[in-house]
C-alpha positions in Angstrom: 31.8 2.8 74.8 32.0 6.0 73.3 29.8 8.7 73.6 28.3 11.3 71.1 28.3 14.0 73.9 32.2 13.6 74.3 33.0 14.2 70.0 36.5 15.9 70.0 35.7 19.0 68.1 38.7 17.3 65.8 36.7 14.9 64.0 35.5 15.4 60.7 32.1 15.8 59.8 30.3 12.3 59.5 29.4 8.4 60.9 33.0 8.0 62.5 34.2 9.8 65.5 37.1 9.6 68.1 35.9 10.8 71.8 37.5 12.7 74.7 38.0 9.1 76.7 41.2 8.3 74.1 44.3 7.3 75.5 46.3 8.3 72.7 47.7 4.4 72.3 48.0 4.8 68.9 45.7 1.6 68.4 43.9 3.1 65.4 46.0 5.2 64.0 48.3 2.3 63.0 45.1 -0.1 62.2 43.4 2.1 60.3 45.9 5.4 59.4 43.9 6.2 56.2 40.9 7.3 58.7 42.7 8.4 62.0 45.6 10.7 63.1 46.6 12.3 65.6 45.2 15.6 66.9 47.0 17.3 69.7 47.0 14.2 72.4 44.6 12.3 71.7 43.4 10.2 68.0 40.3 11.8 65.4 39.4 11.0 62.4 40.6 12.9 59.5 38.8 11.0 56.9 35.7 8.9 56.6 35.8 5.4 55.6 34.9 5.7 51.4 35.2 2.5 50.7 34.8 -1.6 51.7 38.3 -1.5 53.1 38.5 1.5 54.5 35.1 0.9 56.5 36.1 -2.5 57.5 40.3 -1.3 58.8 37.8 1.6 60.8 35.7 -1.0 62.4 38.4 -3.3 63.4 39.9 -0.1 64.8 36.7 0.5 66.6 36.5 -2.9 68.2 40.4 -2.7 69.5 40.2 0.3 70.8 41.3 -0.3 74.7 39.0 2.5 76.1 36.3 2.1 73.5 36.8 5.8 72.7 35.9 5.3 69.0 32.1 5.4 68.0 29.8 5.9 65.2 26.3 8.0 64.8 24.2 4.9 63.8 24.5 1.8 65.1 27.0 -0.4 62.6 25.1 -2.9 60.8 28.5 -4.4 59.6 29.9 -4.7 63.0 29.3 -8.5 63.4 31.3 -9.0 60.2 34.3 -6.9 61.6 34.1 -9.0 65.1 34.4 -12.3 62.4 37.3 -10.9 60.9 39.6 -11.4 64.1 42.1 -13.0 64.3 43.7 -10.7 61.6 45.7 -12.5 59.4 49.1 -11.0 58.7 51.3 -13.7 57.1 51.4 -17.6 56.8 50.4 -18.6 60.2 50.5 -15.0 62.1 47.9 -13.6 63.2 46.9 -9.8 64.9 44.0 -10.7 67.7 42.9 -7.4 68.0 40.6 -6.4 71.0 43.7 -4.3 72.8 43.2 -4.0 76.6 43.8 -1.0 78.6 45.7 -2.6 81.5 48.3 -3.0 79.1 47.6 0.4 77.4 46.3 -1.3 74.2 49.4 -3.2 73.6 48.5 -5.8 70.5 48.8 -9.4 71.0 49.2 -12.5 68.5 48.6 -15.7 67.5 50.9 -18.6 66.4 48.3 -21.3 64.6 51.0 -24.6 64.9 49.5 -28.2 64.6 51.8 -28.9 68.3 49.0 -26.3 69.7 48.5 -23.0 69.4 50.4 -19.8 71.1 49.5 -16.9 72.2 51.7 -14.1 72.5 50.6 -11.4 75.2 47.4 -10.7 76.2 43.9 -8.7 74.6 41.3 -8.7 76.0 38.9 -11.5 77.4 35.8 -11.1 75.4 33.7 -13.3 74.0 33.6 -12.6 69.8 37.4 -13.3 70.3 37.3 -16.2 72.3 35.1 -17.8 70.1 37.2 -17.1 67.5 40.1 -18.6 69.1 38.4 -21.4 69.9 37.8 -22.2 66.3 41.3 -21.9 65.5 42.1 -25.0 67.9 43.8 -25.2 71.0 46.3 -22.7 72.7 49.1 -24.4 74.0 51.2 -21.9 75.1 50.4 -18.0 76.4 54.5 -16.4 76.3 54.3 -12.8 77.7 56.9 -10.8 76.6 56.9 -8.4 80.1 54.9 -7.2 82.7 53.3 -4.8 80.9 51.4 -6.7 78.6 50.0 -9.3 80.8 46.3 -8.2 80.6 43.9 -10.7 81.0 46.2 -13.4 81.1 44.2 -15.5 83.9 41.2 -15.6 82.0 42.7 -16.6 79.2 44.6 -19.9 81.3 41.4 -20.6 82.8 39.5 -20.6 79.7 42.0 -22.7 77.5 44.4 -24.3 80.3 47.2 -22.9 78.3 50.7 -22.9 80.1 51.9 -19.5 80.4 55.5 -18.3 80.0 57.3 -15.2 81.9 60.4 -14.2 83.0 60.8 -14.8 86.2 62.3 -11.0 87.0 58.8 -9.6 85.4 56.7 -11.9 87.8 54.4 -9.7 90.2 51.9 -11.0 92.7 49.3 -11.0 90.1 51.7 -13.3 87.6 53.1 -15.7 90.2 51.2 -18.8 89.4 52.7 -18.4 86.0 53.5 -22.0 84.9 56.8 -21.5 83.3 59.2 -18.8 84.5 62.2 -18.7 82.8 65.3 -16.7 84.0 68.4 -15.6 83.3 70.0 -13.9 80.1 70.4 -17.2 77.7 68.1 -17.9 75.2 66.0 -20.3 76.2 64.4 -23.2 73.2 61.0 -23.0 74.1 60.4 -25.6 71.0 62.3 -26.4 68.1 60.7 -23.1 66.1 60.2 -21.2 69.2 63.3 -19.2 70.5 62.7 -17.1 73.8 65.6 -14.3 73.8 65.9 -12.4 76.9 66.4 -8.3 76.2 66.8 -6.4 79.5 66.1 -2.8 79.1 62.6 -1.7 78.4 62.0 -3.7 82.2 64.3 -5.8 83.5 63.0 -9.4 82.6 61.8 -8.5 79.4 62.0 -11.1 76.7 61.4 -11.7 72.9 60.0 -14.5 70.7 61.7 -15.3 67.9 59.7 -18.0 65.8 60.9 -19.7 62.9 63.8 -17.6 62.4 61.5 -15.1 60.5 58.8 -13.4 63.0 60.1 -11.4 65.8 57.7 -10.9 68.6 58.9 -8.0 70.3 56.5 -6.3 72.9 57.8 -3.0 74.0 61.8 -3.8 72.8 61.6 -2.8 69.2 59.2 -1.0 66.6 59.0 1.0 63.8 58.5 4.5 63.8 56.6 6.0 60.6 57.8 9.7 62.1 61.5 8.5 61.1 61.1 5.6 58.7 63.5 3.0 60.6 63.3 0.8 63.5 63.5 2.1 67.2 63.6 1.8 70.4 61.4 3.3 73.9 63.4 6.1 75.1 61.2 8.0 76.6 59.5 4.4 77.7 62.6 2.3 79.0 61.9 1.8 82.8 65.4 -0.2 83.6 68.5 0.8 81.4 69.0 2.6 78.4 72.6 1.3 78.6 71.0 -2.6 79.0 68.8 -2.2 76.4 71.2 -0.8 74.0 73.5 -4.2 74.9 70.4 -6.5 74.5 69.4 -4.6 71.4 73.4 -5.7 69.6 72.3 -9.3 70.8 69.1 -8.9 69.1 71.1 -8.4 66.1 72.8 -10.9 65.4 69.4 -12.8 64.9 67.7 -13.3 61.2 64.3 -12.4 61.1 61.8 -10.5 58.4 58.9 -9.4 60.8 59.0 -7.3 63.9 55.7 -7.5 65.5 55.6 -5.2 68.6 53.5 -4.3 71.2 53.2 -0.7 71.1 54.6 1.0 67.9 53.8 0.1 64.1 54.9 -3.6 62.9 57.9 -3.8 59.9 58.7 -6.5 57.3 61.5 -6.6 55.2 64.0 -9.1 53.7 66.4 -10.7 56.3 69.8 -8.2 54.8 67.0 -5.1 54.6 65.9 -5.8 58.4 70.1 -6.7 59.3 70.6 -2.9 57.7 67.8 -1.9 59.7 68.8 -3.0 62.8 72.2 -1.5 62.5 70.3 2.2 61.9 68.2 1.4 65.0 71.3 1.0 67.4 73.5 3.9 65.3 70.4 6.3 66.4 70.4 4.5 70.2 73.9 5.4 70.5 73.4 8.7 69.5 70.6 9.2 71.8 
């Protein structure tokens, strides 16, 4: 919960505020980037909501926030219409869930709504406005964590649902070992026929994507796009296994047709499939260079 006595000095005058608790995850800044930036190392907000939209993308911001560093003056009368609003929608059936967690440093998670059962990729946070929500949206069938870093609440979220989780078995710790299906190796592995589980060492070991449909690319901490240079990158400064594996895995990636990359951490990208295949040759040119 933020607090009034903590306002970074940064902030512009009025009902929003960023305070001295932010991580610098980049949560809002990518939710809502017509009302936050970035001030030294940590988020403010540069303009005040002016509008429905703007108030509602602040909110939303507000309620992901992993440290609950974002406050306002008043209490928010429209808050309980922002908590409605998650799951985000953000195409067809693809949904943003919001409600980041700090154990995975306010990496997002989604939500595949599919009439075989529902799946949820990575973890938010276990709270109770989402989980209602989720439970409205029918059952989760399947909870496919992309690495060990996004994990979060994971346990709450099997107990709660009795969802099947999925990990690879070389991002398996003592608090994921119960984990009902571990996959290994480096071969895709057919999760279902629209669900594709591709395994891209680099950022950690184990670490996997999910490919569904041949069109959304869930890609935790593998692959993002960066508004500071307009294309699609990699972690360098995050990769805790190989640059040099991660650079192989990425050429795999590659030769995969998709239109969305939806990441953890970084700022999501849609494009037509030869945009995205022109993209992704950019992304490993830069790697290379790196």
């Amino acid at each position: 919960m933020a607090h009034l006595s903590q306002r970074r000095r940064e902030n512009v005058t009025g009902d929003l505020y960023v305070d001295r608790s932010c991580i610098d995850c980049d949560t809002c800044r990518w939710m809502a980037p017509e009302v936050f930036h970035s001030a030294g190392d940590q988020s403010a907000v540069y303009h005040q909501p002016e509008n429905e939209v703007e108030r509602l993308r602040s909110l939303q911001a507000l309620l992901s926030c992993p440290t609950g560093s974002i406050g306002t003056m008043e209490n928010p009368k429209d808050i309980k219409a922002a908590q409605h609003s998650f799951p985000i929608a953000i195409a067809e059936n693809v949904y943003h869930c919001g409600y980041h967690s700090e154990k995975s440093y306010g990496a997002a998670s989604y939500l595949i709504v599919r009439p075989e059962g529902n799946v949820l990729v990575d973890s938010p946070r276990f709270t109770p406005p989402l989980v209602k929500r989720l439970e409205e949206m029918g059952p989760i069938r399947y909870m496919y964590l992309t690495h060990r870093d996004d994990v979060a609440d994971h346990q709450k979220y099997k107990e709660h649902f009795g969802c099947d989780r999925i990990l690879h078995v070389d991002e398996v710790s003592a608090g994921t070992r119960d984990v009902e299906i571990q996959i290994s190796g480096l071969e895709p592995f057919e999760l279902e026929p629209d669900l594709l589980i591709i395994p891209v060492p680099g950022h950690t070991k184990g670490h996997t994507v999910l490919l569904y449909r041949h069109k959304f690319l869930f890609s935790g901490d593998h692959l993002a796009w960066s508004n500071e240079l307009q294309q699609l990158i990699a972690f360098r400064r995050a990769c805790w296994y190989s640059w040099s594996e991660l650079i192989k895995s990425m050429h795999q990636l590659a030769n995969y047709s998709f239109e969305w990359v939806l990441p953890g951490h970084g700022v999501r990208y849609h494009a037509d499939k030869e945009t995205m295949k022109r993209q992704m040759q950019k992304c490993l040119a830069w790697m290379e260079a790196s």
